[in-house]
C-alpha positions, 0 to 999 in steps of 0.5 A: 679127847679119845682118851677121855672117853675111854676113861669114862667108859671104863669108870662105868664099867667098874662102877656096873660090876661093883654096883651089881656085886654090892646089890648081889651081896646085900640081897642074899644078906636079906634073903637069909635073914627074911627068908620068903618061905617059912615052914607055916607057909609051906605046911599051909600050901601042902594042905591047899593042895589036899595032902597033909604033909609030915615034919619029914616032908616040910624039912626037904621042902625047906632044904630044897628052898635053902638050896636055892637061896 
């Protein structure tokens, strides 16, 4: 009886981390081929913001988000 609940237990704490590692891996393939932010997008926010940012500053902004991802 204890042996079996035991096994059970363990069967969902495999299936947790290899759940979690799947939608881990499966994320970060969709984030690098639909990345969130593009350059209009930050160009556009820069201008909201009352600056008129220059291709030097749109390509760190775009580094630093790559970063991240």
């Amino acid at each position: 009886m204890l042996h079996d609940i035991l096994m059970i237990l363990i069967g969902l704490v495999i299936g947790a981390v290899i759940g979690f590692l799947i939608a881990r891996y499966v994320t970060k393939r969709y984030m690098k081929k639909n990345p969130p932010i593009n350059e209009e997008m930050i160009k556009a926010l820069m201008m909201q913001m009352g600056r008129k940012p220059n291709q030097k500053q749109i390509n760190q902004m775009m580094k630093s988000m790559q970063k991240y991802m």
